[in-house]
C-alpha positions as CSV (number, residue, x, y, z in Angstrom):
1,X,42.4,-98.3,5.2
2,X,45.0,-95.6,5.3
3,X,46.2,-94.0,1.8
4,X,48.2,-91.3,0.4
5,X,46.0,-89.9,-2.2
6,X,45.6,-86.8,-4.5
7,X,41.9,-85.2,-4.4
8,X,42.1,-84.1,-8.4
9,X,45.1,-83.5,-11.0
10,X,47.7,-81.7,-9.7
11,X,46.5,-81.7,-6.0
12,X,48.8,-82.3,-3.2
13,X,48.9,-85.6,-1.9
14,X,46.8,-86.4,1.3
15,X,46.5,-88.7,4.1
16,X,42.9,-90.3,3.5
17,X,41.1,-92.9,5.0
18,X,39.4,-95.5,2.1
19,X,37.4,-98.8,1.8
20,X,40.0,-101.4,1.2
21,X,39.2,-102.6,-2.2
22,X,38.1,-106.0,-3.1
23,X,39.7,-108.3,-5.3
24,X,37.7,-109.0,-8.9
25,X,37.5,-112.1,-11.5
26,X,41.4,-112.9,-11.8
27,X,42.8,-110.1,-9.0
28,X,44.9,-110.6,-5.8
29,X,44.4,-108.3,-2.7
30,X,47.4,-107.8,-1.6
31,X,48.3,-106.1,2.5
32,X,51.2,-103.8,1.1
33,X,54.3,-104.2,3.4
34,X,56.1,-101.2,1.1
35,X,55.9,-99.0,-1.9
36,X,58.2,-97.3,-3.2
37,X,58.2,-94.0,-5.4
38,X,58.9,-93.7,-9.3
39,X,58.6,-90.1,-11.2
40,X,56.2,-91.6,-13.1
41,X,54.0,-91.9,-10.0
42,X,53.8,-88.0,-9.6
43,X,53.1,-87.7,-13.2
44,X,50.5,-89.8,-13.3
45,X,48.9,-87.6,-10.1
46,X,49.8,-84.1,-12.2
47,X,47.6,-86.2,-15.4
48,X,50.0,-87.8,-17.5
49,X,47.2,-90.0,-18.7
50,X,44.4,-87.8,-18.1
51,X,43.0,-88.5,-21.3
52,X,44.0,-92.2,-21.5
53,X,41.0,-94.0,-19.8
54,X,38.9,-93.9,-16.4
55,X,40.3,-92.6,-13.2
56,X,39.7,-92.6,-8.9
57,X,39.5,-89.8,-7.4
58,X,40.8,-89.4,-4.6
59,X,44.0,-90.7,-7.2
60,X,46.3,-93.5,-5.2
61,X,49.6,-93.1,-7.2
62,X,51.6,-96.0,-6.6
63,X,53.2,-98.7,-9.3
64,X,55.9,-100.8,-7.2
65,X,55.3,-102.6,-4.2
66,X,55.9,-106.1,-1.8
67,X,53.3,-107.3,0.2
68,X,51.1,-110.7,1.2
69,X,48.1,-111.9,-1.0
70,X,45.6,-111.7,1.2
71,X,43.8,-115.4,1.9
72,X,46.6,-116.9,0.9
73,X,49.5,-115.4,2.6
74,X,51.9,-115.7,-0.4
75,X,54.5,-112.9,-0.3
76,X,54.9,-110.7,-3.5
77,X,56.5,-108.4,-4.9
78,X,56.3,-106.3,-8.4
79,X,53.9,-103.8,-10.8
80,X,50.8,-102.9,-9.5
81,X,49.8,-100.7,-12.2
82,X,46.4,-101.4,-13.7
83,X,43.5,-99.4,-14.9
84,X,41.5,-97.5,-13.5
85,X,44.2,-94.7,-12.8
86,X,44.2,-94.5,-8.9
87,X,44.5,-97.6,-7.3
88,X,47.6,-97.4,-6.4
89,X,50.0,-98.7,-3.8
90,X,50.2,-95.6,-1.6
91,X,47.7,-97.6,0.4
92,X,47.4,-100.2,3.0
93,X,45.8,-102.5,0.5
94,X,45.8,-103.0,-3.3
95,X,44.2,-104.9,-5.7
96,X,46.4,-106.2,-8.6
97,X,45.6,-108.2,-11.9
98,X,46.9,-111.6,-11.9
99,X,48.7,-111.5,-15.1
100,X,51.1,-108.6,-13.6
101,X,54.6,-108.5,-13.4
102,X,54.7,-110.0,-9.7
103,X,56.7,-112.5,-8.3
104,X,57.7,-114.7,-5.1
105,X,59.2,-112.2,-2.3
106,X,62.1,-114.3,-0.7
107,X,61.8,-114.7,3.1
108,X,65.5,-113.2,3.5
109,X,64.6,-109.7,1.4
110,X,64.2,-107.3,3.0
111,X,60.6,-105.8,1.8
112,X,61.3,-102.2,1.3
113,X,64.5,-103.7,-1.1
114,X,62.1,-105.7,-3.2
115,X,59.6,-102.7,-3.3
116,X,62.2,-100.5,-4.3
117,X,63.1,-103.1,-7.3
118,X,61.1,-103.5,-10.0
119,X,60.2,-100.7,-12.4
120,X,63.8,-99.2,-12.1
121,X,65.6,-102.3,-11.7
122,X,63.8,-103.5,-14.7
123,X,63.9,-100.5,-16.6
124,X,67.9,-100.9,-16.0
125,X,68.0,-104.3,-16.9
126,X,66.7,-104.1,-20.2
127,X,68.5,-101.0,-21.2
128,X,72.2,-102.4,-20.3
129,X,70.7,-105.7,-22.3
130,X,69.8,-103.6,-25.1
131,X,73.3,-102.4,-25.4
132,X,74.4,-106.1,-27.1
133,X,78.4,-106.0,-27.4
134,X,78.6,-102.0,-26.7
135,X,82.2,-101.9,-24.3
136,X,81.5,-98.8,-23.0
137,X,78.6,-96.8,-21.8
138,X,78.2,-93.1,-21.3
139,X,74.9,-93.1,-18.7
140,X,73.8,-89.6,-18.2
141,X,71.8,-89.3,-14.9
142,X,73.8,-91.9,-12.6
143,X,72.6,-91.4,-9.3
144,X,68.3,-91.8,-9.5
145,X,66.8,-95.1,-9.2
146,X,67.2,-96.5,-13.0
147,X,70.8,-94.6,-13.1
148,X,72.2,-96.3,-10.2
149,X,70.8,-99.6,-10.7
150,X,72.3,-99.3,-14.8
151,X,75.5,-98.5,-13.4
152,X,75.7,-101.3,-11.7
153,X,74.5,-103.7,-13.9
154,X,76.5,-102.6,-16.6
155,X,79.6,-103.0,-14.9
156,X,79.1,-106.5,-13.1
157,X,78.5,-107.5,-17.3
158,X,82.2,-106.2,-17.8
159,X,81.1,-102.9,-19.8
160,X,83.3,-99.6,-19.1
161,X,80.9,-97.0,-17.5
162,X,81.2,-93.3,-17.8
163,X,78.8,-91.6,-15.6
164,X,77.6,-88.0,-16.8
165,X,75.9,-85.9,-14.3
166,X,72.9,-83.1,-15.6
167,X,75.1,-80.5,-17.2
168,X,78.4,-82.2,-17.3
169,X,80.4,-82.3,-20.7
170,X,79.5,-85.7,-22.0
171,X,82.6,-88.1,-23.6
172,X,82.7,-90.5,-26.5
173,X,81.5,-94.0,-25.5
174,X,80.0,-97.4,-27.9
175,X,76.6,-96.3,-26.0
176,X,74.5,-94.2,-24.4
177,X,71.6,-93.7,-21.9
178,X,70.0,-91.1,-20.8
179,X,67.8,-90.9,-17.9
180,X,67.5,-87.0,-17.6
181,X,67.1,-85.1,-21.5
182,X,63.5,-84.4,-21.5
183,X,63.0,-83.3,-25.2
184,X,64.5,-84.2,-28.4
185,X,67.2,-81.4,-28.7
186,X,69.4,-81.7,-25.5
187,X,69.3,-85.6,-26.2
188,X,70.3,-85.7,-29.8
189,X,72.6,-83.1,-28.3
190,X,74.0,-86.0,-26.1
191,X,73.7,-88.8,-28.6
192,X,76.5,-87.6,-30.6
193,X,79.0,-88.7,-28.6
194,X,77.7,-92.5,-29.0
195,X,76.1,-94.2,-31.9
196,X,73.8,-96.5,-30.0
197,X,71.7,-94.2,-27.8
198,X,68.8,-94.9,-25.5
199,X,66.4,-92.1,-24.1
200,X,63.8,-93.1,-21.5
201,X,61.8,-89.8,-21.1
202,X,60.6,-89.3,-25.1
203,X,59.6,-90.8,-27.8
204,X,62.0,-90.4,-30.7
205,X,61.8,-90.3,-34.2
206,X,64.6,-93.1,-34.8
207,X,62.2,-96.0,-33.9
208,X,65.8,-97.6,-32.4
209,X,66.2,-95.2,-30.2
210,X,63.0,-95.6,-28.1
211,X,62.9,-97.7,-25.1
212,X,59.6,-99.4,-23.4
213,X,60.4,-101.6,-19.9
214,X,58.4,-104.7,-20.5
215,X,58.2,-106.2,-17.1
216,X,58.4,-109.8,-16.0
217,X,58.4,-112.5,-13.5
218,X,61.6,-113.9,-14.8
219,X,62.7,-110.5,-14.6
220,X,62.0,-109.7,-11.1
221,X,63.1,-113.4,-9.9
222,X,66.1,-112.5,-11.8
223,X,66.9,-108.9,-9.8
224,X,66.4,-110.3,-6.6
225,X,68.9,-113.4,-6.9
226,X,71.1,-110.4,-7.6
227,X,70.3,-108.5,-4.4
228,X,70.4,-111.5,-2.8
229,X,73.9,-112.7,-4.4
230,X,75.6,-109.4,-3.0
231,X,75.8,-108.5,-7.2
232,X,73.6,-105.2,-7.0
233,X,72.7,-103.0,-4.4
234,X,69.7,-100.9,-4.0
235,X,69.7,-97.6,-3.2
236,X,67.3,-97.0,-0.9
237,X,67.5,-92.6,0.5
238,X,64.5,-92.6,2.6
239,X,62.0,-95.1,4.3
240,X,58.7,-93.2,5.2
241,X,55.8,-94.3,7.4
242,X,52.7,-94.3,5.3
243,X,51.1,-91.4,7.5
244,X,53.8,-89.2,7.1
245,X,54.4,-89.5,3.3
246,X,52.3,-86.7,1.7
247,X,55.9,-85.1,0.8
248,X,57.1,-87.8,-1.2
249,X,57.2,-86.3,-4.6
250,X,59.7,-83.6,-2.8
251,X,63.5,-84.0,-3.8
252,X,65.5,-85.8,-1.3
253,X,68.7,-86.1,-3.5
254,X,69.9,-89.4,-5.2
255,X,68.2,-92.9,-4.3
256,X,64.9,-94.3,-4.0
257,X,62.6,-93.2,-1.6
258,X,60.1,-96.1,-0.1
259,X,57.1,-95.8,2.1
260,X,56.7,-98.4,4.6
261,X,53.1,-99.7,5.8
């Protein structure tokens, strides 16, 4: 099979050629139809968790996808993320646990949509959730994947939305998320002007503060009735053919780029 595929940490990203993998005790193989790309897909190739547990070499980076389980033909969609680091869905194929977020891809989504859905349109989800009765929502970092998805959300559930881009002069809001402050300072800094205050990028010392995505089938069903409803739009920048996607980790301005099979 094809993949895009880093040789060690910090490498750039390849076109190889690979075994397809094979499915073990409670896996699927799924035939990827799309992947898209998350940050935390380059940082995991750069060596996030280099001293986490095993990795592949050459490193598939990949978390989201939609695809078809192969022998059964059930179409899926959802987190591929498993361990070992590197099996990613840059690839043609992909193994997957069972017990992952994954769930039914409806025949009238569009496949690259439903790749591009469900680590930032969960991520989203759960933050504008986590904002309880809050009327008003400062969200600094509006136009990336979770940003624009959170905007979204948060104003089809009636909340006031102020969006801050990186370097503008925040305003007082009931809450706050950040999707850009990479270190304690500059969000503190932020967090002042609302007193319930959600960072996605460090762990802070107010265990209130922090914020972990736990993903979901209900959670992904839930998303794409939304798509599917007209209720949220995905923004999707870029559809790249898998051969041609060793640039992916380059900026291409707001919106989610997705590879296509």
């Amino acid at each position: 099979m094809w993949a895009i595929a880093g040789a060690d940490f910090g490498a750039e990203l390849e076109l190889v050629e690979l075994p397809e993998p094979e499915a073990g005790p409670n896996e699927l193989k799924v035939r990827l139809f799309a992947a898209s790309v998350n940050p935390f897909d380059r940082k995991v190739v750069d060596g996030m968790l280099r001293g986490s547990g095993e990795h592949r070499f050459p490193l598939v980076p990949g978390t989201d996808g939609a695809g078809e389980v192969v022998g059964s033909g059930e179409r899926i969609f959802g987190t591929f993320f498993h361990r070992p680091v590197g099996v990613g869905t840059y690839a043609e194929y992909v193994t997957v646990p069972a017990g992952n977020a994954l769930a039914p891809l409806p025949e009238d989504l569009d496949p690259a949509v439903a790749a591009a859905l469900p680590t930032a349109g969960m991520t989203a989800l759960q933050l504008v959730e986590s904002l309880g009765s809050a009327e008003s929502v400062l969200i600094i970092g509006p136009n990336g994947g979770v940003g624009s998805f959170a905007v979204q959300i948060a104003r089809a559930a009636g909340k006031r939305v102020i969006p801050v881009g990186r370097g503008d002069s925040p305003v007082e809001a009931d809450a706050l998320i950040d999707l850009v402050s990479a270190d304690r300072s500059s969000f503190e800094a932020n967090a002042r002007y609302a007193p319930l205050a959600f960072n996605t990028n460090y762990v802070s010392s107010d265990p209130a503060q922090n914020f972990g995505m736990k993903g979901s089938r209900e959670t992904l069903v839930r998303l794409a009735s939304m798509v599917q409803a007209g209720d949220l739009s995905v923004p999707i920048a870029r559809r790249v053919p898998l051969r041609e996607a060793t640039d992916v980790f380059a900026g291409h301005g707001p919106g989610k780029t997705v590879i296509i099979m």
